[in-house]
N, C-alpha and C positions, 0 to 999 in steps of 0.2 A: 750260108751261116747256119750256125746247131748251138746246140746246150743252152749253157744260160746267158750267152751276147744275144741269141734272139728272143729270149726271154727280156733282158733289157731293155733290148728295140721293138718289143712289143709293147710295155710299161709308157716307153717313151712316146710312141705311138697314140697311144689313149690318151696323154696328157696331153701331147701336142690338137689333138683332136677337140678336147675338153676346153683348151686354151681359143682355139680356132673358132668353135662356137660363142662360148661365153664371151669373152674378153672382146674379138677381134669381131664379132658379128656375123664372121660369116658362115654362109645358110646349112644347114647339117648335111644337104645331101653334096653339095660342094668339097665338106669338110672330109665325110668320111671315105666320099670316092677318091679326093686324093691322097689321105694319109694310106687306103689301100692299098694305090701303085706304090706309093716311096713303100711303104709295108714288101708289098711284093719284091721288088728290087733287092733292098737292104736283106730278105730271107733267103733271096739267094735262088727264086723262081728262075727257070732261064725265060731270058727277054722273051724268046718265041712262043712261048705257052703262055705268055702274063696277060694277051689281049683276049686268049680264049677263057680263062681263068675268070676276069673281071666280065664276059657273058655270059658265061656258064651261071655265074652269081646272081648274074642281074634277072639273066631271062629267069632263071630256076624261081625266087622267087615270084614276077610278076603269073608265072605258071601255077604257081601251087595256092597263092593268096588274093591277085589283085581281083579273081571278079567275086571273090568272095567279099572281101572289103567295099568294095563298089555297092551291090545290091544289099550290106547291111548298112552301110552308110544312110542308101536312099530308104530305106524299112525306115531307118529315125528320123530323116527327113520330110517324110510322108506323115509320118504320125505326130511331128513336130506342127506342120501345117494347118493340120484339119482340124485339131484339139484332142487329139487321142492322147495324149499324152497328160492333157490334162485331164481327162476322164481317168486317166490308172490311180493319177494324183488322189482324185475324189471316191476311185475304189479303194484305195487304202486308207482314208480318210475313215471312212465308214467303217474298215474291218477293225482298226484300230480302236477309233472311239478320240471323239474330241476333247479325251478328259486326258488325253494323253498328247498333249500338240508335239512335245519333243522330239519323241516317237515314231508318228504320226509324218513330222516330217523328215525324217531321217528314211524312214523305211518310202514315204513317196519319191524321194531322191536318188533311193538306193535305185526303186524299179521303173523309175524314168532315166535313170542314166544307161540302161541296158543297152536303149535303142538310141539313146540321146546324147551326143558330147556335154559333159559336164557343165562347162562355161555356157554352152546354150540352154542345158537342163534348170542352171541356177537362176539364168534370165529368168527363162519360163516362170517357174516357180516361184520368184521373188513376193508378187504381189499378193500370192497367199501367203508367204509367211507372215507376209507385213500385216497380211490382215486376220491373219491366227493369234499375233501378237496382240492384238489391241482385245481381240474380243476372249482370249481367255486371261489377259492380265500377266502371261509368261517373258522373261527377260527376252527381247529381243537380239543380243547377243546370241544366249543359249541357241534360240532358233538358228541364227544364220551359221552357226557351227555345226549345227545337227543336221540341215539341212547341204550344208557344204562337205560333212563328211560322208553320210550317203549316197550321195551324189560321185562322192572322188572314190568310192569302194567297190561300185560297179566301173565305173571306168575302168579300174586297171585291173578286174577278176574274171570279168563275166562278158563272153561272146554274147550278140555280134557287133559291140564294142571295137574297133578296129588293132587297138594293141593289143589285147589279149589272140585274138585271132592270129594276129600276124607271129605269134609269139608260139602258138602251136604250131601252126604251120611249119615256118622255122624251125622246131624241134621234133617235126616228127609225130604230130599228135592230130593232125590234121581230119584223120578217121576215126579221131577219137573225139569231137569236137562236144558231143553229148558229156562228154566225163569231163571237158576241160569246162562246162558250164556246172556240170553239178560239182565239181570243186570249187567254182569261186562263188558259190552259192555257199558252202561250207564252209569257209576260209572266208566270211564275210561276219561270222556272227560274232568271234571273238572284238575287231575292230568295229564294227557297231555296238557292242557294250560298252566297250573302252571310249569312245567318241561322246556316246549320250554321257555317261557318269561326267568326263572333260566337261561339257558342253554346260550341265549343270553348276559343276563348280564353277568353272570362269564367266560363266554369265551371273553372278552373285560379283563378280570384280569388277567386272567393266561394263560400260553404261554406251550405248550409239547411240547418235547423233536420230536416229527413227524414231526413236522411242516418244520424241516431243510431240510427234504428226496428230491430228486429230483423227478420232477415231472414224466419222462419216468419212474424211479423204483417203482413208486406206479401204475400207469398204467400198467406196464406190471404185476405187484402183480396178478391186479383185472383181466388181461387176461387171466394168468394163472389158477386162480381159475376157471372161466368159462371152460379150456381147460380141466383139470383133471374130468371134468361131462360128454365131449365131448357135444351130443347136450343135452340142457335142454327141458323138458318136455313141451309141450303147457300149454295153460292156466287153460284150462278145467281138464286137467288129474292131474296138481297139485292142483286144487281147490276140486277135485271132494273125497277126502278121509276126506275133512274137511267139504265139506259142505252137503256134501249126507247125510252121518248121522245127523246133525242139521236141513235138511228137512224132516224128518223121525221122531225124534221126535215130529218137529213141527205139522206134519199130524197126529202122535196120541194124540197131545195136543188137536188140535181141532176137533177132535173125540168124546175125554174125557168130551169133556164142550159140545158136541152137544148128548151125551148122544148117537153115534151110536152103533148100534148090527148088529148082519147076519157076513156072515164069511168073507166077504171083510172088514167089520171095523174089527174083532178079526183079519186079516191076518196083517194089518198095524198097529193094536195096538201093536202084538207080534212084529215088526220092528223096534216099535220105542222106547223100552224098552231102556236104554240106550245101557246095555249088548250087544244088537242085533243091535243096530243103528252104536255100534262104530265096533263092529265086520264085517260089512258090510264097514264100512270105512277101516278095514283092510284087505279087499279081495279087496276094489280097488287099496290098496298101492301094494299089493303084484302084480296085474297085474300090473302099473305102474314098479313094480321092475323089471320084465319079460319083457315088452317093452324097457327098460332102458336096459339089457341084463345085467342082474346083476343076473340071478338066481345062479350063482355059491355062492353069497354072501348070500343064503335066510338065511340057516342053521346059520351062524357066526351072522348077524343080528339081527334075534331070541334069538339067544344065549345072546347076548350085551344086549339085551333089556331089558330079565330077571335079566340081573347082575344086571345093572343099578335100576328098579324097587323093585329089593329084597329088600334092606334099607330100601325102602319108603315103602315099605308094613307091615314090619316088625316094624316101627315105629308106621305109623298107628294102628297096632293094638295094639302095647302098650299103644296110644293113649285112645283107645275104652278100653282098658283094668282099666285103671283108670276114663274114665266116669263110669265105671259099679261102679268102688266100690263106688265111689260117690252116684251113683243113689241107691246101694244098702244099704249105710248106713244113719241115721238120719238125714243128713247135709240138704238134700232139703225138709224133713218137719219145721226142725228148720228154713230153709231161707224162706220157704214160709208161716209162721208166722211171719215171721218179713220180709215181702216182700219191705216196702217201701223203704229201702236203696241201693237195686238194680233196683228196678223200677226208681229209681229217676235219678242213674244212665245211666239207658235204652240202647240206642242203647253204648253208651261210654263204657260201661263194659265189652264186647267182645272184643273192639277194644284196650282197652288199659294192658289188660293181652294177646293177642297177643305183644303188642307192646313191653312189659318186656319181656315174652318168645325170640322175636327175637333179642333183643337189647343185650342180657342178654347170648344167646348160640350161635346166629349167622346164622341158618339156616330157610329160611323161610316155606318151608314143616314141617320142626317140629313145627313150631309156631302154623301154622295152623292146624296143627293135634290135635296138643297140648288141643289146647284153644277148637278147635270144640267136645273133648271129655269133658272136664270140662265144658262147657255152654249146651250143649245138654240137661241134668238133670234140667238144669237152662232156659227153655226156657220157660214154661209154667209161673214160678214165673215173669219170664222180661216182660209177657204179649204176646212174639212174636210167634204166632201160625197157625195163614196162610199163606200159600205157598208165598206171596210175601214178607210179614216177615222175614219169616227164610233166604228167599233169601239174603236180607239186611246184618240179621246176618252174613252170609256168607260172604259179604262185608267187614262187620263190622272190620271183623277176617283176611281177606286177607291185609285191611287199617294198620293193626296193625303190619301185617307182613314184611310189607316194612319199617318199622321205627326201628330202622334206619339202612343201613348195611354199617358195621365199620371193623376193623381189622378180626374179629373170624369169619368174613361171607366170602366164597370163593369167591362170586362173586365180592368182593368191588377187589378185587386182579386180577380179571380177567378184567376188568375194567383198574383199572391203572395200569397193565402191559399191555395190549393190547394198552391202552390209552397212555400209555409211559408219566405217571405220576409220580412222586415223591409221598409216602405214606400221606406226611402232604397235598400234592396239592389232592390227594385222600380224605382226610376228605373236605376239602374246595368246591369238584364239589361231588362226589360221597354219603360222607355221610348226607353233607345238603343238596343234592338233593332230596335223598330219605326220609327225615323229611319233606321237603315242599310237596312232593305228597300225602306222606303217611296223613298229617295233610289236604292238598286239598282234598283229596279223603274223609278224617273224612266228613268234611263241606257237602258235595254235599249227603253223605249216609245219613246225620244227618236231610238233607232237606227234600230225596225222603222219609223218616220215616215219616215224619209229613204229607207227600201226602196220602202213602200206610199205 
């Protein structure tokens, strides 16, 4: 099959897929390996290449991503455990200034979600906000928005984050993993303006259910919390599993463009690989863990981390398993003779089949897995082919993945239950929250495209 019946059968394919999740339950990586084969089939692959096609797929990305995701997995893992996570809270707490709680905790949520899934990040956090709330007199709403939006901003921008990662990798940026962080560092400031201003207005509309609590039982909440860590890590030891690797990269970045050789530049080129950069960040967690006197816990840890990461990997490479058939059937010579419908498109094409992907199944790792396997074949035809390009894309794709999270996404629930909202006061901060950043964040990608 050619032209546009596999264009059709592509269309129909997503929905079917979309249907298959949402609706019917069943589990994404079920879904998308077999709308693959019928995918395959229907474009016309012959039967005998189709079973090396769907391993070319699978293995290629568990090759290029999985122990990458593994060991940043365990880095938020690690830092989740010991309390480091809560010490960044308490560094930004401080750089900020208490006179700014909104802030204060948007920007704590932005740089605990780096290392930290979201939904776990907002646990964490909850019992300071509750008790940010009482002691500066700020609408408790506001906070739980601002806190939920920085939170959802590193999740889908910023490595080693597991979707953004996988989202690079997938398109080719993999060696560029330094620039695909300091772009979701930049493509974050737009939707954290846009989130605080929201967060302000709608917490003047709506009132939570928290806001009754007395003020000693949210203070002693947020002492407790501190207490079950016993002491919390210095600054440096919780910093040092996030940012050693991001200078490691960085120094083989700038190796790479000064063109060095001799075995000092190959020793910090092999460092900064990302494999090896984040791997090193996981030999600081793990002393961290040992300092923290948690070696009794390493084994359960590891254990938790692989639980947790097996889905995501496993989706990913169903992911990668329907880029291939893609890339291996007619569709991207057909699109790129008739390329101007998607150029015209340009940077919006990524970001708004993420945006149906998440709106549509609910989770934003599979959005982004999703879309970064389907656009990959499609990058050349979009025009977007240099390392800061593809970065964008990667933007593009996470923008899309925050739009919007509604009932079928866990985290809108961990949100207004933590938030002690009512499900409808949940669409009113939660799901138009994440439309205004996800659409702020469009804006700001759509600008740095016309720079880079």
């Amino acid at each position: 099959m050619t032209g546009l019946p596999l264009i059709i059968a592509f269309v129909i394919a997503v929905v079917a897929m979309i249907l298959l999740i949402s609706k019917l339950k069943v589990h994404p990586f079920l879904a998308i390996m077999g709308i693959s084969l019928l995918l395959a089939i229907v474009a016309g692959i012959p039967l005998k290449d189709i079973p090396g096609t769907i391993g070319d797929g699978f293995s290629g990305t568990f090759k290029s991503i999985g122990i990458v995701i593994i060991l940043g997995a365990f880095i938020g893992t690690v830092l989740e455990k010991t309390g480091a996570a809560l010490k960044l809270a308490d560094l930004v707490i401080k750089l900020v200034g208490e006179k700014n709680p909104e802030l204060a905790i948007e920007l704590m949520g932005w740089v605990v979600s780096i290392p930290v899934f979201c939904d776990s990040g907002f646990v964490i956090l909850n019992p300071i906000r509750k008790a940010m709330v009482k002691r500066t007199g700020k609408s408790s709403v506001a906070m739980t928005v601002c806190l939920s939006c920085g939170l959802y901003i590193a999740h889908v921008f910023i490595p080693p984050t597991p979707g953004p990662i996988a989202a690079a990798q997938t398109l080719g940026a993999g060696e560029y993993l330094l620039l695909v962080i300091g772009m979701g560092v930049l493509c974050s400031i737009l939707p954290l303006i846009a989130g605080l201003i929201f967060a302000k207005y709608i917490g003047k509309k709506i009132k939570s259910a928290d806001e009754i609590h007395t003020s000693d039982e949210v203070v002693k909440t947020y002492e407790e919390l501190k207490a079950e860590y016993g002491k919390l890590p210095g600054g440096l030891n919780a910093l040092a599993p996030l940012i050693v690797p991001i200078i490691l990269m960085g120094v083989s970045s700038v190796i790479a463009m000064a063109g060095g050789e001799g075995p000092i530049a190959d020793f910090f080129t092999f460092l900064g690989t990302p494999i090896m950069a984040l791997a090193v960040g996981a030999i600081l967690a793990i002393i961290q863990l040992f300092i923290a006197g948690q070696k009794a816990s390493f084994y359960d840890m590891t254990n938790d981390t692989l639980k947790t990461v097996g889905p995501i990997l496993f989706v990913t490479a169903a992911g990668g398993v329907l880029g291939k058939v893609i890339a291996s059937s007619d569709m991207v010579n057909y699109i790129t003779e008739h390329a101007s419908v998607l150029q015209a498109m340009g940077i919006f094409f990524p970001f708004l089949l993420a945006a149906i992907l998440k709106s549509a199944q609910g989770s934003s790792t599979v959005a982004i897995t999703t879309t970064a396997g389907i656009v990959a074949p499609l990058l050349a035809v979009l025009g977007y082919t240099a390392p800061a390009e593809i970065a964008l894309v990667v933007m593009a794709i996470g923008a899309g993945a925050m739009t919007v999270s509604h009932a079928n996404d866990s985290y809108f629930w961990v949100v207004t239950n933590f938030g002690e909202m009512k499900p409808e006061e949940g669409y009113r901060t939660q799901t138009l929250m994440t439309l205004i950043i996800g659409l702020a964040a469009m804006v700001e990608i759509f600008i740095l495209s016309l720079i880079f």
